[in-house]
C-alpha positions in Angstrom: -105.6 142.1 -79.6 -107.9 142.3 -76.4 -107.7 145.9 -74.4 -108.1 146.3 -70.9 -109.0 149.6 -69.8 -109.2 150.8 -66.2 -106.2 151.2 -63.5 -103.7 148.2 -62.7 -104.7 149.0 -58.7 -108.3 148.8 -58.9 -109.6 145.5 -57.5 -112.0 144.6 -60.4 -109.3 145.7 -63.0 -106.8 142.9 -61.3 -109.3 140.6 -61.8 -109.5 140.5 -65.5 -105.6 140.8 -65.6 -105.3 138.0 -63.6 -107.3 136.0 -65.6 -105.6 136.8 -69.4 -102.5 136.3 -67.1 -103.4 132.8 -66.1 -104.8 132.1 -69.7 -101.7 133.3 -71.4 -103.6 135.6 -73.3 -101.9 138.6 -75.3 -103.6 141.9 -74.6 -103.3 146.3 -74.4 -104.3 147.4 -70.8 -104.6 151.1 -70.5 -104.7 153.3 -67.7 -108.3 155.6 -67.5 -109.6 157.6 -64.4 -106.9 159.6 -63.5 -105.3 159.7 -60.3 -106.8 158.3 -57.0 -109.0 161.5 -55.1 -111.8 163.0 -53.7 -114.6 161.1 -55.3 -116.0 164.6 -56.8 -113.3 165.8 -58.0 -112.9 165.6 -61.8 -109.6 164.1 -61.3 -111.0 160.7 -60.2 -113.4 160.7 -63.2 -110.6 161.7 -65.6 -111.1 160.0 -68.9 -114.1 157.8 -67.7 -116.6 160.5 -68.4 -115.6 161.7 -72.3 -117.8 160.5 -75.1 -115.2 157.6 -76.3 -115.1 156.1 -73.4 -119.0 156.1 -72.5 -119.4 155.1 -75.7 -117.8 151.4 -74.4 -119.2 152.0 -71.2 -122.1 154.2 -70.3 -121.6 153.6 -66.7 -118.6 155.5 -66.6 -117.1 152.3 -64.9 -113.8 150.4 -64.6 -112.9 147.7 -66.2 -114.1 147.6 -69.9 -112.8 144.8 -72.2 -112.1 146.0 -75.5 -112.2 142.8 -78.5 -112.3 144.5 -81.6 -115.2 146.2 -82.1 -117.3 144.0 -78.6 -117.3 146.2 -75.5 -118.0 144.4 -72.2 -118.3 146.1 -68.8 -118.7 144.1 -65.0 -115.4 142.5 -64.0 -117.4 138.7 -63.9 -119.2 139.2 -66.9 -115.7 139.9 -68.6 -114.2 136.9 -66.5 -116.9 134.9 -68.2 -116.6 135.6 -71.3 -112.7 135.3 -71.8 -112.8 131.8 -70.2 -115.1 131.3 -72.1 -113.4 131.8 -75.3 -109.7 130.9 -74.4 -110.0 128.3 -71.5 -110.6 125.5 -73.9 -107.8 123.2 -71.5 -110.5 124.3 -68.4 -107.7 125.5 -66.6 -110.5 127.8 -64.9 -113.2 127.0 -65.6 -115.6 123.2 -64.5 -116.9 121.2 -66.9 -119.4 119.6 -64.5 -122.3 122.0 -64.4 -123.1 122.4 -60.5 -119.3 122.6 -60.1 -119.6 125.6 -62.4 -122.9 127.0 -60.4 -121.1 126.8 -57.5 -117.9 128.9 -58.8 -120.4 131.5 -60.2 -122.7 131.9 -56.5 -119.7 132.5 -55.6 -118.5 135.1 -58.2 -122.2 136.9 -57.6 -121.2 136.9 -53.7 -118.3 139.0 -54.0 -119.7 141.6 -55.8 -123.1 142.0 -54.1 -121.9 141.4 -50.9 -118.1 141.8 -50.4 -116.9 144.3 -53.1 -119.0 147.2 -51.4 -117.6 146.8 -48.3 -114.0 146.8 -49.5 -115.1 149.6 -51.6 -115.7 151.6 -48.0 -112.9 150.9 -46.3 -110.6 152.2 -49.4 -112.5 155.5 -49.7 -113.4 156.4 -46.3 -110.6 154.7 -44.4 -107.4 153.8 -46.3 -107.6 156.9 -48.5 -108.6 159.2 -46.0 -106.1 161.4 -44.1 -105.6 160.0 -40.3 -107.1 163.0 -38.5 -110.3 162.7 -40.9 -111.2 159.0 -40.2 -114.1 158.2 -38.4 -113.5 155.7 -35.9 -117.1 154.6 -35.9 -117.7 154.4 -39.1 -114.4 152.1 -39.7 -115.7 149.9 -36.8 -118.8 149.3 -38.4 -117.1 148.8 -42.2 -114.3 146.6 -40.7 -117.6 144.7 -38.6 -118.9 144.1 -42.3 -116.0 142.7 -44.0 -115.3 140.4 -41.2 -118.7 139.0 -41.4 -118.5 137.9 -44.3 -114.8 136.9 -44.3 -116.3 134.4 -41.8 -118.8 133.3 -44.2 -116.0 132.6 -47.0 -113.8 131.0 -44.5 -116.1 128.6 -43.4 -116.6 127.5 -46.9 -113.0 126.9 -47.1 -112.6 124.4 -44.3 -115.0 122.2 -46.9 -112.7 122.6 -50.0 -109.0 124.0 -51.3 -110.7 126.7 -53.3 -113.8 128.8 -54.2 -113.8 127.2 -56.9 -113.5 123.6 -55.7 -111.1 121.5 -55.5 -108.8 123.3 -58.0 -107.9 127.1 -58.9 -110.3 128.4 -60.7 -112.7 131.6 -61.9 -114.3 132.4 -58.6 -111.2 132.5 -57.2 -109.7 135.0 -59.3 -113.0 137.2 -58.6 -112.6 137.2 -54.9 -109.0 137.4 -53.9 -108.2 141.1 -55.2 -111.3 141.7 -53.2 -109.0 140.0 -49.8 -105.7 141.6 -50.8 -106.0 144.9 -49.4 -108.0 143.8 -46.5 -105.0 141.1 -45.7 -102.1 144.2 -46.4 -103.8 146.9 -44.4 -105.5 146.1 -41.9 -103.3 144.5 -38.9 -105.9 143.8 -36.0 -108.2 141.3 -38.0 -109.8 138.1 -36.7 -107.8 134.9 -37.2 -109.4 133.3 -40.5 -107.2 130.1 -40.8 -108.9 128.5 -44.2 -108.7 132.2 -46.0 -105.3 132.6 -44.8 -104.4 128.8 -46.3 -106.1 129.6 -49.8 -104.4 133.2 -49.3 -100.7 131.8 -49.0 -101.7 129.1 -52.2 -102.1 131.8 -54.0 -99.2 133.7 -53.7 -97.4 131.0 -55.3 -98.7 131.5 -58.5 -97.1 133.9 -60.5 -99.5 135.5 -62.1 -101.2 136.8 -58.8 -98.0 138.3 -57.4 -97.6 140.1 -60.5 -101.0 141.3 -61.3 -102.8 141.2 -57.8 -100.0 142.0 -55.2 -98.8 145.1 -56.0 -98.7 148.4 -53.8 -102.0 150.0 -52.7 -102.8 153.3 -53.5 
């Protein structure tokens, strides 16, 4: 059986528990890294910096996918290969090849461009204790986001989904990237096509049972 290890409320983690969701896939997932804190403290790192698990994956990173004795690290790398090798009904992945280019530019977008940003606003906003935030430095990360929120949005007044016209693998790669942006921060820009494709997806179960959980 497949093994997931990393936290259920780390963006990149959802991502590939989303997908074995979607696919019906039987798998482990177990929780490594410890609690959420300071980024030097040795309580963030927890079990991500012993031998065993650098031995998966030297990066000291979450998620690692775990099929038998095949490590993979990077979320879309794993998204690849399980659709790969279980999405024989392409339930998520296109058959037509620039359909497919097109879900993966995508894919490559959010984590170049969007994850970072998110990244920010957890650790040095959401995570950090009101009288310690720097007001600037939010104004500049929330700037960011929204800038590229508009770039995705616009997309979406072209077609249902990142991945087309259907649900599919690029989707699953960017929307636990927009779920805490869409549950935390209240003064946002109006993006109507995001917040369409948003409410679509909460209608399917597996999202509102891997992806829309409490944030932490």
């Amino acid at each position: 059986m497949l093994t997931v290890w990393g936290r259920v409320n780390s963006s990149n983690v959802k991502k590939v528990l989303w997908c074995l969701e979607e696919l019906n896939v039987a798998y482990n997932q177990k929780d490594v890294g410890g609690p959420f804190g300071g980024l030097d403290t040795p309580e963030y790192f927890g079990g991500l910096d012993t031998p065993e698990y650098k031995k998966m994956n030297p990066n000291s990173t979450i998620p690692t996918l775990q099929d038998d004795d095949f490590a993979l690290w990077e979320s879309n790398a794993i998204l690849r290969y399980l659709t790969e090798k279980f999405d024989h009904s392409h339930l998520l992945i296109a058959k037509d090849l620039q359909e497919k280019a097109a879900a993966d530019k995508w894919m490559d977008w959010s984590s170049a461009n969007l994850f970072e940003h998110i990244k920010q606003m957890m650790n040095k906003i959401v995570r950090v204790p009101q009288a310690e935030r720097d007001p600037e430095l939010a104004k500049v990360i929330y700037g960011n986001i929204n800038k590229l929120l508009q770039i995705a949005d616009d997309a979406l007044a072209n077609q249902a989904y990142f991945s087309g016209d259907k649900f599919g693998i690029a989707d699953i790669a960017i929307a636990p990237l927009f779920y805490p942006w869409h549950e935390i921060v209240t003064d946002r820009p109006e993006f109507k096509n995001l917040e369409r494709w948003y409410q679509q997806l909460t209608t399917r179960p597996a999202f509102k049972k891997i992806v829309m959980i409490p944030i932490k």
